[in-house]
C-alpha positions in Angstrom: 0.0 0.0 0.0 1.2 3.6 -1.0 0.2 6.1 1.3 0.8 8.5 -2.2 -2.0 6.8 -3.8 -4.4 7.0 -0.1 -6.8 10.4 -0.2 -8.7 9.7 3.0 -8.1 9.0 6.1 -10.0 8.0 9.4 -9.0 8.2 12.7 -10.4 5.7 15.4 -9.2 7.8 18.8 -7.8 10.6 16.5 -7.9 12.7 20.2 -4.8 10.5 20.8 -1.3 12.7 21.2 0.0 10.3 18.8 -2.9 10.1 16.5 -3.2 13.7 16.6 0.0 14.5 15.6 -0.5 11.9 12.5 -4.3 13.6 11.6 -2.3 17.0 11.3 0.4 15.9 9.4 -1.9 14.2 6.7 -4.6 17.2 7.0 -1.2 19.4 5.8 -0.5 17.0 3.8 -4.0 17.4 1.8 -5.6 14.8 2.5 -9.1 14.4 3.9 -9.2 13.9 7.5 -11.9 13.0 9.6 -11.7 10.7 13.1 -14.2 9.1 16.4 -13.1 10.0 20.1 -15.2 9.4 23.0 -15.3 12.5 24.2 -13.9 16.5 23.2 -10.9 17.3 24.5 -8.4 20.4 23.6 -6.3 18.3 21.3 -9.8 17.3 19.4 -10.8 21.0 19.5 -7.5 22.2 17.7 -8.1 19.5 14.9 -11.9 20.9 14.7 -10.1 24.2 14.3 -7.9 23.1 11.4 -11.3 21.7 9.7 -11.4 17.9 10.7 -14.5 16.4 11.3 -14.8 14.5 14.5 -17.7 13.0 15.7 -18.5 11.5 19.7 -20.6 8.5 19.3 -19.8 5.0 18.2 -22.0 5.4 15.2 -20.8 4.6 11.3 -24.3 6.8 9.9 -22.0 9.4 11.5 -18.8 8.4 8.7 -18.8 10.3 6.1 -19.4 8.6 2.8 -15.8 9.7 1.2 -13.7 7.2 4.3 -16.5 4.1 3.2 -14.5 4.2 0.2 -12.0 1.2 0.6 -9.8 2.0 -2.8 -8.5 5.0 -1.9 -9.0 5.6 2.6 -7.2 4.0 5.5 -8.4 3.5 8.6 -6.4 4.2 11.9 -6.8 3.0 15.2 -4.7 3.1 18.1 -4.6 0.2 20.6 -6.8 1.7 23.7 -9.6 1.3 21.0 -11.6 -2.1 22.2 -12.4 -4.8 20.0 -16.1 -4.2 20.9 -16.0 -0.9 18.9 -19.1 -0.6 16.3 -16.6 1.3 13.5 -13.6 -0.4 14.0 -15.9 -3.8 13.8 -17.1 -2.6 10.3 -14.0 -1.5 9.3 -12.0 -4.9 9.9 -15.4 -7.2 8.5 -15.4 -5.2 5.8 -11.7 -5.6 4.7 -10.8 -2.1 4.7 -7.6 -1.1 5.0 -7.1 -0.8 8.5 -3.7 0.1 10.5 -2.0 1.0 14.2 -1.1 3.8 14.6 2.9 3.1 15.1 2.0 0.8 11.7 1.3 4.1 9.8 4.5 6.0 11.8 6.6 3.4 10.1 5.0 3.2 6.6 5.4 7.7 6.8 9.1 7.0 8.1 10.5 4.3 6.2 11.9 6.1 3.3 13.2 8.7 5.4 16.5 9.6 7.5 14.8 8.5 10.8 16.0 9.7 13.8 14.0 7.3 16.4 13.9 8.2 20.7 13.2 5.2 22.5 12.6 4.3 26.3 10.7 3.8 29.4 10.8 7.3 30.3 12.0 10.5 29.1 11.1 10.0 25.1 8.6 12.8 24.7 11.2 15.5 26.0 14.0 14.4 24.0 12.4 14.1 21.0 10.7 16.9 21.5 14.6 18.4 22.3 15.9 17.1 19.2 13.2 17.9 17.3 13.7 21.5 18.2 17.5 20.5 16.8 16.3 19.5 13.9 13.9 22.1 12.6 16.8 24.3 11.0 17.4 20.9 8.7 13.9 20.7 7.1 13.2 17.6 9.7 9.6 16.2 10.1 9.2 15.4 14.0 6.2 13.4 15.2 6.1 13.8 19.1 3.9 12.8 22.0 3.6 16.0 23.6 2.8 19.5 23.0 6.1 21.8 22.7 6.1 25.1 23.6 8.0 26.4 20.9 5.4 25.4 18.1 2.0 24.7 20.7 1.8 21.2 18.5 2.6 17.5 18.5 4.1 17.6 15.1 6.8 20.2 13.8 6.4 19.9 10.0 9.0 19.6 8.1 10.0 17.8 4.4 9.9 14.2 3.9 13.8 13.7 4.1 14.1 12.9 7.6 12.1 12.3 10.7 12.4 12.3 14.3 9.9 10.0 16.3 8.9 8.6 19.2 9.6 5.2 19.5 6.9 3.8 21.4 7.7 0.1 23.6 3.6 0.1 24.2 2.6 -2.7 22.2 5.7 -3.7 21.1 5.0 -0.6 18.6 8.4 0.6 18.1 9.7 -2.6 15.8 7.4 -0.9 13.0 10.3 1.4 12.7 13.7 1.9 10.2 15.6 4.0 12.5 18.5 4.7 10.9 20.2 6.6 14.2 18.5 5.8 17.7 18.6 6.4 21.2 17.2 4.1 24.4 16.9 7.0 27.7 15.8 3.9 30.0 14.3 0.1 29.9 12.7 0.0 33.3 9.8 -2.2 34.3 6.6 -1.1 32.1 3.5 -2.3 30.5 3.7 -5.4 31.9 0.2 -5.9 31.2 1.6 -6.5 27.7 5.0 -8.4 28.2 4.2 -9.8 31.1 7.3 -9.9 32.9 10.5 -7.3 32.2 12.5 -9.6 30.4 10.2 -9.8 27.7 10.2 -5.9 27.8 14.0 -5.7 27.4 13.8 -8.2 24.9 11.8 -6.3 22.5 14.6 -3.2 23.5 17.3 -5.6 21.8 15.5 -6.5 18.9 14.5 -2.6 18.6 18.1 -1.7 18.4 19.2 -4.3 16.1 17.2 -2.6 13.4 19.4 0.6 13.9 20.8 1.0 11.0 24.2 3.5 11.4 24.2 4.7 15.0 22.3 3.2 18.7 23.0 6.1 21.9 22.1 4.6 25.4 21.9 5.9 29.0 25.4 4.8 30.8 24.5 1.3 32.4 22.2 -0.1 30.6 22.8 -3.5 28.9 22.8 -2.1 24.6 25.6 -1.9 22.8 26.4 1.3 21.4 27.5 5.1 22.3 26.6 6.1 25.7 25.9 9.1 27.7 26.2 10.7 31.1 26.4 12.9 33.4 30.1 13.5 35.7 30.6 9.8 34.1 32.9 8.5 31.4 31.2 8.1 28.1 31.0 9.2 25.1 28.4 12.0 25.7 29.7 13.6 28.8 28.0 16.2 31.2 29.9 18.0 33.2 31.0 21.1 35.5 26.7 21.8 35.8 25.9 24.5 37.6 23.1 26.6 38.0 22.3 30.5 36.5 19.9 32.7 35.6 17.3 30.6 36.5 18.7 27.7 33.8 21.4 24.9 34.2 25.1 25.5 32.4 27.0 22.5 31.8 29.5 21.5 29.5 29.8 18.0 27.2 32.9 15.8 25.8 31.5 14.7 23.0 34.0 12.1 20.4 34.4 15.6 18.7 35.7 17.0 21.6 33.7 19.7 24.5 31.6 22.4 24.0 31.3 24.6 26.9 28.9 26.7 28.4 25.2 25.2 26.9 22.6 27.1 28.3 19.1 24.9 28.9 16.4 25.9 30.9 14.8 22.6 32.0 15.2 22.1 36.0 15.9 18.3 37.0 19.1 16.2 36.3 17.2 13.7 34.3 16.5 16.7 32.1 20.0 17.5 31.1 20.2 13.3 30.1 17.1 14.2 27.8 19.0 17.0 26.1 22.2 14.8 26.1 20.8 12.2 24.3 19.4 14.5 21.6 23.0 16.2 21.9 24.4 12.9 20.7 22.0 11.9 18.2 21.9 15.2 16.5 25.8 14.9 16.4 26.0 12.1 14.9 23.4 13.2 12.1 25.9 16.0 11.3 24.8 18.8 13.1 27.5 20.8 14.4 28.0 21.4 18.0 27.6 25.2 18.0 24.3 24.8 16.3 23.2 22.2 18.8 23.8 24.6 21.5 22.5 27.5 19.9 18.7 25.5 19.8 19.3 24.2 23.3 19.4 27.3 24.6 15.9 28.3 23.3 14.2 24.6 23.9 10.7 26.3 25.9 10.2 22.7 27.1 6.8 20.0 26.6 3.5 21.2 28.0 2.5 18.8 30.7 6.3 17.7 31.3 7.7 20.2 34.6 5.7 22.5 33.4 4.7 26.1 35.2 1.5 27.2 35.4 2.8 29.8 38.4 5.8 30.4 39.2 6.5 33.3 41.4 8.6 33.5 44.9 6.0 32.0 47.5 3.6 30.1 44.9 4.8 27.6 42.6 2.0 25.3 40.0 3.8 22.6 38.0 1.8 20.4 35.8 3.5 17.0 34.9 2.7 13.4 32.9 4.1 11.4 35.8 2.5 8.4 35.7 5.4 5.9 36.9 7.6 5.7 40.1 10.7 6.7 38.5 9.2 9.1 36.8 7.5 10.6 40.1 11.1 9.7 41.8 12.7 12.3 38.9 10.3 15.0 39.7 10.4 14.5 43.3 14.3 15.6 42.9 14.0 17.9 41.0 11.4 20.0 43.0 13.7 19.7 46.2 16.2 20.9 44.1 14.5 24.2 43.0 12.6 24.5 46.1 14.7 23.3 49.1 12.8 24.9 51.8 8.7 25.3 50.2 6.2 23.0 51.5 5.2 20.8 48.4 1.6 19.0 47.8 1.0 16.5 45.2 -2.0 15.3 43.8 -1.4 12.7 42.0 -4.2 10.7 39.7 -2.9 6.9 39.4 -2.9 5.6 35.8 -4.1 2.3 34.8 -5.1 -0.2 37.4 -2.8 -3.1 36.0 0.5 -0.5 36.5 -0.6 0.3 40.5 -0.7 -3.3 41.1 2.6 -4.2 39.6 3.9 -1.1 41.5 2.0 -0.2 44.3 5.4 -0.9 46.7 7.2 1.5 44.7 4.4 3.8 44.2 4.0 3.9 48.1 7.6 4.8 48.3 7.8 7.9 46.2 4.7 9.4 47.2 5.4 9.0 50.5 8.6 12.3 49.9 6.2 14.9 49.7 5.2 17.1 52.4 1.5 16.5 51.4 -0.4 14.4 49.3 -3.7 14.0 47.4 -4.5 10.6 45.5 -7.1 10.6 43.1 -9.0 7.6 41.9 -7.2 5.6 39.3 -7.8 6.4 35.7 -8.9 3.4 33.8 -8.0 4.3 30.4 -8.1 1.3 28.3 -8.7 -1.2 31.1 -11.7 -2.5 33.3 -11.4 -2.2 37.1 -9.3 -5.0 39.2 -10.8 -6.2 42.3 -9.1 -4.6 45.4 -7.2 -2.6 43.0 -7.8 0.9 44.2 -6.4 4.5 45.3 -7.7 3.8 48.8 -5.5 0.1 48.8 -2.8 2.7 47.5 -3.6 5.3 50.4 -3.2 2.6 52.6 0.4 2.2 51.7 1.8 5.1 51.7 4.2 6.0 54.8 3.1 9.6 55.3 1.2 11.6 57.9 -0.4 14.0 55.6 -2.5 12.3 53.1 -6.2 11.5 51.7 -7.7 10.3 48.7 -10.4 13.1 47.3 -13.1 13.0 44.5 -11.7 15.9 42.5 -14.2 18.2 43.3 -13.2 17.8 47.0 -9.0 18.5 45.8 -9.5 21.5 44.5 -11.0 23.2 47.9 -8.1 20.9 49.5 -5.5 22.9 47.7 -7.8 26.3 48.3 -7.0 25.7 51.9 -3.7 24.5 51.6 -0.4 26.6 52.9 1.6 24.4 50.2 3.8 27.1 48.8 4.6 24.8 45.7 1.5 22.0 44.2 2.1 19.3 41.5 -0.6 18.0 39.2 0.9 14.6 38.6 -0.9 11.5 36.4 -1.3 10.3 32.7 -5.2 10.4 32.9 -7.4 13.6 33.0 -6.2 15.4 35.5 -4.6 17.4 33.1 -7.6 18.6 32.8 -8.1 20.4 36.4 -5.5 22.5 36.1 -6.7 25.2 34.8 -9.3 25.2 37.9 -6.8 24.6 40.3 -4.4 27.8 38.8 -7.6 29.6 39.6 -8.4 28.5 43.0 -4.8 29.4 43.9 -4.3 32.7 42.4 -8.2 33.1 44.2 -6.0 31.6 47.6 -3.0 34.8 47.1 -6.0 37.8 46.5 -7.4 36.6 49.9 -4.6 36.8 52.0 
């Protein structure tokens, strides 16, 4: 199948931040677009906005007749999607040409210079990074986050090379050609697909074996290839950080030899690995160490990843996707490391109920380092409830003296009331979606006193 010879195309979950990005970059690639989500959300109102049709019900009546056309449409779907689904049904009975979404990533890709980010954690801000890197070069960057600097999932650029997220979900990411990669992390995730982590680091190996020229890994982790670090030996080196102007200076051996004095403005160690890695990857591209600096220094970050909604001297609002321990551990740090001396509440919405069981010890453990804490009740997503599988089981856990599980009407006059100089919105679900509320209620909390 040649996507050239494809004029339609329908989205099953287009409200996805992966199937987003791919509805926008065939919408401006003139094609018809059109898509089913459950519900609206801001990323479905923005593809309204560019003139894509998206309906709310399970309903084909609601299709319009140009996507029943199976000569010239595909059909997308991304896994969350259940097999119960009325158009997706019809779609696969009626032997349309129907394809994941990391299927259609690799079919855009393939004939491209891909540049592919891959890991447990940390892929949407360093792709985002190196996207940012690569815009200059004419690069096409399909992300699975927002990015400040363009307020979009997908920078658009010409079909000559690529930078993508390489997603382990699903086993998704062996739809790829990468031609030069990087792996940030292969901790325990998704288990409810691979069952155990070998499996998961597994499908790693075989993931780098289809690099084609260059593989870049985190220090320590069992790939063979370039590595990177911070204050260790490798080929990517970090060193001599310090801290001014509100952003981090460090300086980086790379096999080229050390540039001195980037500027980058993300707080949190693990955030200076992000822009390492794309550092190393964009190296070995071609791009030229001064120019990789040069775009470092005006990287605005990923919406929803350490990002400020306040930030003044005695109240701090920081949204973030947190949805796994380590990733919860990586924030912790680097709030303690901004904010040594504020009072910090998190609320944090749970994700999944298969991912709290497999890690409700280590869950327990890193909420427990805030001052004060809010659960949430878990966010299903694609899954049904698991008996005894719960935030209160969670709650239970948790080694603190300060904490309660709301409804999240209840939260937001919890954080009203709160003397927390500094809150975090932490979770993969919809609690994205009470921030705005909550930056009210707290600037509404400052006016009163």
């Amino acid at each position: 199948m040649d996507l050239k010879n494809i004029h339609n195309v329908y989205f099953i979950g287009i409200g996805g931040i992966g199937m987003s990005a791919l509805a926008r970059y065939f919408f401006k690639n003139y094609k018809k677009v059109a898509g089913y989500d459950k519900t609206p959300s801001p990323l479905t109102k923005e593809l309204e906005n560019l003139g894509i049709e998206i309906h709310y019900d399970d309903n084909l009546s609601l299709v319009s007749q140009n996507f029943l056309n199976k000569e010239n449409s595909i059909v997308v779907y991304t896994p969350a999607i259940p097999n119960s689904h009325k158009e997706l049904s019809y779609f696969l009975q009626n032997d349309f040409h129907v394809l994941k979404r990391a299927e259609v990533l690799g079919k855009i890709t393939e004939n491209t210079f891909c540049l592919a980010v891959a890991g447990t954690h940390g892929k949407t801000t360093t792709s985002s990074i190196l996207g940012h890197i690569m815009q200059p070069f004419n690069a096409t960057s399909f992300l699975g986050g927002i990015t400040e600097n363009y307020n979009s999932n997908l920078i658009l650029g010409k079909d000559e090379v690529s930078v993508v997220e390489a997603d382990e979900y699903d086993r998704s990411f062996l739809q790829l050609s990468p031609n030069i990669a990087c792996v940030t992390s292969m901790d325990a995730d998704h288990l409810d697909i691979y069952g155990e982590h070998n499996s998961l680091l597994e499908s790693f190996k075989e993931f780098s074996n289809k690099v084609t020229e260059k593989l870049i890994v985190a220090k320590g982790l069992e790939l063979e290839g370039l590595t990177y670090a911070i204050d260790e030996d490798a080929d990517y080196k970090a060193f001599n950080l310090r801290v001014g102007n509100g952003a981090y200076l460090f300086d980086v051996a790379t096999p080229q030899g050390i540039i001195t004095d980037i500027e980058f403005s993300l707080p949190g160690r693990h955030n200076i690995m992000n822009a390492l890695a794309a550092l190393g990857m964009a190296n070995c591209y071609g791009v030229s160490l001064e120019d990789i600096k040069s775009q470092l220094k005006t990287f605005a970050g990923v919406q929803r990843r350490f990002s400020y909604k306040i930030k003044e001297d005695n109240l701090v609002l920081i949204d973030d996707y947190a949805h796994h321990p380590t990733e919860i551990k990586v924030v912790a740090s680097a709030v303690r490391e901004m904010y040594p001396d504020k009072k910090v509440l998190a609320v944090f919405q749970p994700h999944l109920y298969s991912r709290t069981k497999d890690f409700i010890e280590e869950f327990a453990y890193e909420l427990s380092k805030f001052d004060d804490l809010v659960l949430l009740d878990i966010y299903p997503a694609r899954e049904l409830p698991m008996e005894g599988v719960t935030s209160k089981w969670l709650l239970s856990k948790i080694k603190s003296e300060n904490k309660c599980l709301l409804s999240k009407e209840k939260m937001k006059n919890y954080v009203k009331e709160s003397d927390a100089s500094v809150v975090l919105m932490l979770g993969a679900g919809d609690i994205g979606l009470l921030v705005k509320e909550v930056k009210e209620v707290m600037i509404n909390r400052v006016k009163k006193v």
